[in-house]
N, C-alpha and C positions, 0 to 999 in steps of 0.2 A: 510622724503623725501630725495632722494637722492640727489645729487649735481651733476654738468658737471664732474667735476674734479675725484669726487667720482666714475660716472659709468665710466669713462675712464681707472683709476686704474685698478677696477676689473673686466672689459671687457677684459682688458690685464692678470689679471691674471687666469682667468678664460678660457681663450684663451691657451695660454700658456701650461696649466695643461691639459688638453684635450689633448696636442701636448706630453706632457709626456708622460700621460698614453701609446698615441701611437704608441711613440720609444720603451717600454718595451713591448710593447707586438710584438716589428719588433724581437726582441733578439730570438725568436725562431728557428727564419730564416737566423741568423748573425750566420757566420763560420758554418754551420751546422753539427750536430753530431748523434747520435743514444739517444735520450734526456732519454728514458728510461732506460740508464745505468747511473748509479749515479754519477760516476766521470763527467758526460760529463753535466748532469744537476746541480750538487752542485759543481762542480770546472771550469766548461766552457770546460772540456775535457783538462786542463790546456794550453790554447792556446793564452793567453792574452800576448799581446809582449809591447813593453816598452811603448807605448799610451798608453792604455788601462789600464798596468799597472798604469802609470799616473793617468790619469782622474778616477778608481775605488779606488785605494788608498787616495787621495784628498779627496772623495766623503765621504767614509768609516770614516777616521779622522776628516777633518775639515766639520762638521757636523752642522745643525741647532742651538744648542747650544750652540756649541763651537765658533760661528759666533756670537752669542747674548751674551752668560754667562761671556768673558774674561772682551769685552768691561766693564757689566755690576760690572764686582769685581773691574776693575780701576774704574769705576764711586762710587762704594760705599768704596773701602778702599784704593785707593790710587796707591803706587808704588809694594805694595804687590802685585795687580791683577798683575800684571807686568808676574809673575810667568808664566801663561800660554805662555806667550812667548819662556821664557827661555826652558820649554817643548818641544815646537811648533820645536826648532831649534836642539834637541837633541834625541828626540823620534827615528827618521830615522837611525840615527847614530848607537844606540842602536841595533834597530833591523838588521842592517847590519850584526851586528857579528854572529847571531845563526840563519836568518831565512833561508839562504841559506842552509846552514845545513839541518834543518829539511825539506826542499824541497825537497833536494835531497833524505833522505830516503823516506819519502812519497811518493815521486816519485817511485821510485825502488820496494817495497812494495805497492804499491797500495794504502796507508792508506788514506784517505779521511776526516776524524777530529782528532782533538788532543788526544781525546780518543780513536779514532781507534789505532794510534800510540801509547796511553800506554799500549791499549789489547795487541798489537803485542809486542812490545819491553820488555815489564816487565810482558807476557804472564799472565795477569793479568783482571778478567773481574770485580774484586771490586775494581781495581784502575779505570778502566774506567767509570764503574757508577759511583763513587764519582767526577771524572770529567764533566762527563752528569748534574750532579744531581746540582753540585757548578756552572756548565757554567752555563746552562739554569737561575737558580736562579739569578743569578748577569745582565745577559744579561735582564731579565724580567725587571729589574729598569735600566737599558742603554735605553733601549726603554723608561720609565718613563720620564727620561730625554731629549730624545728628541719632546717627546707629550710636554715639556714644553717650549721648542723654540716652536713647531706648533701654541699654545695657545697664543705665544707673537706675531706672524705675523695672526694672525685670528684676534684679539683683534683689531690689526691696521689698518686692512683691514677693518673688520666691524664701526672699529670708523668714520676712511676717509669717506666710502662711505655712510654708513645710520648714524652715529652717535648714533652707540648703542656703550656703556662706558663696558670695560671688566669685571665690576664687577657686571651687569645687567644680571637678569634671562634669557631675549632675547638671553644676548651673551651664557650664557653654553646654550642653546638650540640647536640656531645654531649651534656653534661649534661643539657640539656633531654628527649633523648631518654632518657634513663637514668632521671632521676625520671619521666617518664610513665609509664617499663615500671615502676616500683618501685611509683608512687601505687597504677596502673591492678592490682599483685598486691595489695598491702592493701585495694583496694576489692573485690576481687572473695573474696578469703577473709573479708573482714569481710559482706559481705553472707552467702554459705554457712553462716560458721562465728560470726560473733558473737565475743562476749566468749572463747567456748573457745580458739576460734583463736588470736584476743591473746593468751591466756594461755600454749598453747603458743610461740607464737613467744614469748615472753617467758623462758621457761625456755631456747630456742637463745640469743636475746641473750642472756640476763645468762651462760651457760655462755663464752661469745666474749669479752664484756668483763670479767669475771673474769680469764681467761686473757690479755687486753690490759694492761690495767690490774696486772698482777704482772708480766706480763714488761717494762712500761717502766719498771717499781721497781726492778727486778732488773737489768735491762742499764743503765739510768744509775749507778745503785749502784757497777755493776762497773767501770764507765768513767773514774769519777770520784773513784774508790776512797774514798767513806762519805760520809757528812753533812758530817764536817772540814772535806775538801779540798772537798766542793761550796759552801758558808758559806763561805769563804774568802775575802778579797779583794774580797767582793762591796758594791755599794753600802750606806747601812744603808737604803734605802729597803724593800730584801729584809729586814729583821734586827729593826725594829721599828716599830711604828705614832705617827705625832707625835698628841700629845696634840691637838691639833687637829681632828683627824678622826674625836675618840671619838663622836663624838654621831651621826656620818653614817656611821660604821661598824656601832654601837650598830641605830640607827632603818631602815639599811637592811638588814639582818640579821634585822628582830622584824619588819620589812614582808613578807619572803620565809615565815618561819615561821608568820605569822600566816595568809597567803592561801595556802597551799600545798594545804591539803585544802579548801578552798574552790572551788576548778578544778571544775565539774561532770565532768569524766573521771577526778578523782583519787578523785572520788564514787564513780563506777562502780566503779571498783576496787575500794574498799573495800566497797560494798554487794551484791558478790559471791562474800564471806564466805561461809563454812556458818554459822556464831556471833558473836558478841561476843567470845568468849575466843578463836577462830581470828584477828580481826581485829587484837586483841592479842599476840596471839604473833608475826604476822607483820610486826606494827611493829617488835615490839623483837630480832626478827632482820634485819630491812631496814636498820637503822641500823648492822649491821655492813659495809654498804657506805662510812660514812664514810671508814672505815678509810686503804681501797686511795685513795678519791679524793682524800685530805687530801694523801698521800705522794705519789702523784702529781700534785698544783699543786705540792708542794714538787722537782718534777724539772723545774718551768717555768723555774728560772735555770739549768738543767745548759746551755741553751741556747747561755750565755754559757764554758762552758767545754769544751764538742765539738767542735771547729773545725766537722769535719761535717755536725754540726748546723746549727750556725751558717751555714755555705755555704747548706743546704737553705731555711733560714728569709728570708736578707738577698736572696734574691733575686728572693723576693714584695711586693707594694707594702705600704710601712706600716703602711697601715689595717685589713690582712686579715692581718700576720702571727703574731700571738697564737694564730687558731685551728688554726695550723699546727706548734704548740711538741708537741703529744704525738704526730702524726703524723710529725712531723721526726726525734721520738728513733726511732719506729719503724722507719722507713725506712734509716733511719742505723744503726742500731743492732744489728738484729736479722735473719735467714736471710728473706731475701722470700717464703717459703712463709708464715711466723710473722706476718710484719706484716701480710699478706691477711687472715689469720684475722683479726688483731686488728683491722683497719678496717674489716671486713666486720662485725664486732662492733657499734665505733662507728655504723658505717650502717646497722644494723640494730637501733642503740639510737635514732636517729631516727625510724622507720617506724613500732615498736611503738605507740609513744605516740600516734604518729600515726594508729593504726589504734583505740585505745583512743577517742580525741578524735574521729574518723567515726563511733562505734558511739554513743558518746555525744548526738551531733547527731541521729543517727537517733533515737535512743530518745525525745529531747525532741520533734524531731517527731511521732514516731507517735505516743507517750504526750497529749504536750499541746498542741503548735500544731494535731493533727488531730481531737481533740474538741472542740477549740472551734471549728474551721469546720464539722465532723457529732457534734454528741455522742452519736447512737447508732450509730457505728463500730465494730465487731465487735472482739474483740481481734488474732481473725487479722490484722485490716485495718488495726489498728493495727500491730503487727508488719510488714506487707507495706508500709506507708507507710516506718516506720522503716528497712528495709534499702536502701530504692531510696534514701532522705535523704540515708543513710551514703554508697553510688556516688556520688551525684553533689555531695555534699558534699567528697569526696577531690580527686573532677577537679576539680570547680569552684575549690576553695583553693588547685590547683597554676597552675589558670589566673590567678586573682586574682594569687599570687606572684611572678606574672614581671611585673607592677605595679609590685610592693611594692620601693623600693629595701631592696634584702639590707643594706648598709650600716646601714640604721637597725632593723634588725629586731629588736635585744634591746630601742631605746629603745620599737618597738611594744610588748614584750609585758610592760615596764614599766609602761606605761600600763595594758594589760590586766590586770596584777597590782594596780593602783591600783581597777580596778572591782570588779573580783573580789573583793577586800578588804570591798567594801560590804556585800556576802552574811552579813557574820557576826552579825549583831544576828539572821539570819534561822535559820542553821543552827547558830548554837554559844550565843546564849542563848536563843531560843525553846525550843530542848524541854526546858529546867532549869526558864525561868520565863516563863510562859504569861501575860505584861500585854499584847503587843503590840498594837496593834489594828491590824489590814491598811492602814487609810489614811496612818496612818504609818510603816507598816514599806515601802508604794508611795514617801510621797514620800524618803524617808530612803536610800534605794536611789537614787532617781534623782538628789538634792539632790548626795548624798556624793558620788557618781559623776562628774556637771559640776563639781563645786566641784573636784574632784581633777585634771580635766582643765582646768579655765579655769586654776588655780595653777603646774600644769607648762609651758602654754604661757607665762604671765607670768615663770614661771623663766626658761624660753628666750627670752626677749623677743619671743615670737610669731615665731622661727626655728627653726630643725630641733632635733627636741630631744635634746638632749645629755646633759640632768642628772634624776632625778625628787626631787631634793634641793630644800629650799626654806629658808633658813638653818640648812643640813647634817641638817633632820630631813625624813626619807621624807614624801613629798605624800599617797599614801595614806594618812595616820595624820589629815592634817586633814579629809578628807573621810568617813574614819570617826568622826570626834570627832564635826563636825556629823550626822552620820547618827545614831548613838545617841543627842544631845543630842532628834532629832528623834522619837525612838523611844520616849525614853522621860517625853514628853508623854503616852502613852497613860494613864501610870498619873494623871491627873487626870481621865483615861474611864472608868473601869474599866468591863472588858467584864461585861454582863450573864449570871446565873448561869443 
C-alpha cells in the first residue's frame, strides 16, 4: 500500500521525467540546423556558447554515479573516498591544455570523432578501428556504471513509496521495466534530436541536481547542527589519510584526471563548442560544480549520526549500502515532494550522459565504421547510419546490462578508464608534436591496453576484480608508460617531409 508521502514522492518524480522527456525532444527545434548532416546532429553544428557549454559538461561529468559512488567510498573507506574530489577539482584544468587544440583542428578539418581525427591525421583507417573498437568497448561499462546509480534511485523510490526492499524480485521487475521506458525515451530523442536534445536535457538535470545537491548540504547541516558536531566522535578514518595510502590515492586521482576527456563522449561534448575560448570558459565554470559535490561526500558520515538515516541505510545488504548514503539523507531528511525532485535529478543525471554516450557511438558509426565498409557513403547516409547506431546502441547496452553483475560495474569501468587512458599519446600529444608514426601509435594503443588488462587481472589473482592498484600505483599508468615508450620509437623514423 502506498503511503501519502510515498505517492507524493513519485507523483513529483514521475511528473517531472515526462517534463524531461519533453525538453529532449524540444532540441530538435533549438538553434535549428540541417539535422541530416552529421556535424549538426552529433556536434549541435558546434554552436554551444559558454551555457550550454556549462550545463552539458556538468551533465556529461558529474553523472548519476558520480553523485552516489564518491559520497558512497567516503562512507565505506574513509578519507581515501576523498580522492574523487581531488579529481572533481583538476579534471578541467587538465583538459584546458589540449582540448582547445583538438577543437580547433576538428574544427578546420571537419573531423567529427576522435577516430575520425586519427583517420585524418595519422591517414590511418587501423588506427581508427582500434579506437572505435577500445572506445565503444569501455564506453559499454561507463553506461554499466551509470545503470548502477539508476538502480540506487529506483530501489529508493520504490522503497519510499510501495515499500518493495531492492533486493526483492518485485524490485528487478520493476526496475527493469523502468529503465526500458527511460533507455527506450533517450533513444528515441537522441535519434530526433541529437546532441541538441542532450543538451537540453542537460540544462533540466543540472537545474534538479543543483537544487539536490544544496538541499542535502542544507538539511544535514541543520540536523547536525555544523561541521563540529558532524567531525565529532567520529573514527579518524573520516579525519585523515595514513601515510600509506599517499601513492594510491595520489596515482588513482591523476588516473581519473588524466582519462576524463579522453571518453570519446566527453569529446563530443566539448567539440560542440562554438569556439576555443567558449570551450574555456565553460570548463572553468563546470568546476564550480566541485563545490556542492565535495560538501556533499563530506554529509556521507552524517549517516552515522541520523538515527533515521541510519535506519534507512542498515537495512539494505552491505555491499549496496554506500550508494544509498545521499538518497537516505533525502528521504530522511527533506518534504517528499523535494526529495522527487532531487532524485528524479540524480536519475536524470544518469540518462544524460547516457544519451551523450549513444549519440556518440552513433556518430563513430556513421562517421567511420560506415566509410570503411562503403567509402562513398553520402553524408546524409552517414547521419542516417549514425542515428539508427545510437537506437540500437541504447537497447542493446540495457540488454547486455542485465548480463553485467551490477556489483562489479565501477571495477568495469576501471578497467575501461585503464583503456581509455591509452588514447593520450593520440589526442593530447599528437596535435603539439606531429613524430608519431601510425604503426606505433596502432601497436602502443593496443600493447598499453592488454598490458593494463593482463596487470589488473594479476592484481586480482585472475578472480573478480577488486582493485585497479598494483603496488598502490593505478595499472593504467603502466600501460601508458609502455604505450608512449612505444610511441616514441617513431622519432628514430622520422616521417617523411
Amino acid at each position: 500500500m502506498i503511503t501519502a508521502a510515498g505517492y507524493e514522492l513519485l507523483i513529483t518524480f514521475i511528473v517531472l521525467f515526462i517534463v524531461f522527456a519533453i525538453v529532449g525532444f524540444m532540441g530538435r527545434s533549438f538553434r535549428r540546423g540541417d539535422i541530416t548532416q552529421l556535424h549538426e546532429w552529433g556536434l549541435g553544428g558546434r554552436k554551444l556558447g559558454t551555457a550550454l557549454q556549462f550545463f552539458l559538461q556538468g551533465a556529461d561529468w558529474f553523472t548519476a554515479y558520480s553523485i552516489l559512488a564518491i559520497p558512497s567510498a567516503v562512507f565505506a573507506l574513509g578519507a581515501y573516498g576523498f580522492f574523487g574530489v581531488a579529481y572533481q577539482a583538476m579534471v578541467f584544468a587538465f583538459a584546458s591544455l589540449f582540448m582547445p587544440r583538438l577543437w580547433k583542428i576538428s574544427k578546420e578539418k571537419n573531423y567529427i570523432t576522435i577516430a575520425d581525427y586519427a583517420r585524418g591525421e595519422f591517414n590511418s583507417i587501423g588506427l581508427s578501428l582500434s579506437i572505435v573498437i577500445l572506445g565503444i568497448f569501455a564506453t559499454l561499462f561507463y553506461i554499466a556504471l551509470q545503470v548502477d546509480g539508476l538502480y540506487a534511485i529506483l530501489g529508493t523510490t520504490l522503497l519510499e513509496s510501495f515499500h518493495i526492499l531492492p533486493t526483492s524480485q518485485a524490485f528487478k521487475e520493476y526496475s527493469l521495466v523502468i529503465l526500458f521506458i527511460a533507455f527506450l525515451v533517450i533513444a528515441a530523442f537522441s535519434f530526433t534530436s541529437g546532441v541538441r536534445g542532450v543538451s537540453l536535457g542537460a540544462v533540466f538535470k543540472d537545474i534538479l541536481v543543483w537544487t539536490g545537491l544544496l538541499t542535502v548540504i542544507v538539511a544535514t547541516l541543520y540536523y547536525t547542527h555544523g561541521f563540529t558536531n558532524l567531525f565529532s566522535g567520529m573514527p579518524s578514518k573520516y579525519l585523515s589519510l595514513p601515510s600509506t595510502e599517499a601513492l594510491a590515492f595520489s596515482s588513482s586521482m591523476l588516473g581519473v584526471v588524466f582519462s576524463a576527456y579522453l571518453w570519446p563522449h566527453n569529446i563530443t561534448g566539448s567539440w560542440a563548442a562554438q569556439s576555443e575560448d567558449r570551450i574555456l570558459k565553460g570548463y572553468s565554470l563546470t568546476i564550480l560544480y566541485a563545490i556542492p559535490l565535495a560538501l556533499a561526500d563530506i554529509m556521507a558520515i552524517a549517516v552515522y549520526k541520523i538515527p533515521s538515516v541510519h535506519s534507512f541505510i542498515f537495512q539494505l545488504p552491505a555491499s549496496s549500502r554506500g550508494l544509498y548514503v545521499i538518497p537516505g539523507l533525502l528521504v530522511s531528511l527533506v518534504p517528499p515532494w523535494l526529495a522527487g525532485l532531487a532524485l528524479l535529478g540524480i536519475f536524470v543525471g544518469g540518462l544524460v550522459p547516457a544519451a551523450l554516450m549513444t549519440v556518440t557511438v552513433g556518430n563513430m558509426t556513421g562517421r567511420d565504421l560506415a566509410r570503411m565498409v562503403k567509402p562513398n557513403i553520402s553524408p546524409k547516409g552517414q547521419t542516417q547510419v549514425a542515428r539508427w547506431a545510437a537506437v540500437i546502441f541504447a537497447l542493446l547496452s540495457l540488454a547486455l546490462l542485465q548480463v553485467i553483475p551490477m556489483t562489479y560495474a565501477f571495477q568495469f569501468y576501471l578497467v575501461g578508464a585503464e583503456i581509455i587512458l591509452q588514447f593520450l599519446p593520440i589526442a593530447v600529444i599528437h596535435p603539439f608534436f606531429k613524430f608519431i608514426r601510425k604503426e606505433f601509435a596502432i601497436a602502443g594503443i593496443w600493447i598499453g591496453s592488454l598490458v593494463s588488462i593482463f596487470v589488473t587481472l594479476y592484481a586480482n589473482h585472475y578472480k573478480v576484480i577488486s582493485t585497479t592498484l598494483y603496488h598502490d600505483l593505478y595499472i593504467g599508468f603502466i600501460g601508458l608508460l609502455i604505450n608512449i615508450l612505444i610511441v616514441l620509437i617513431s622519432l628514430a623514423f622520422p616521417k617523411k617531409s
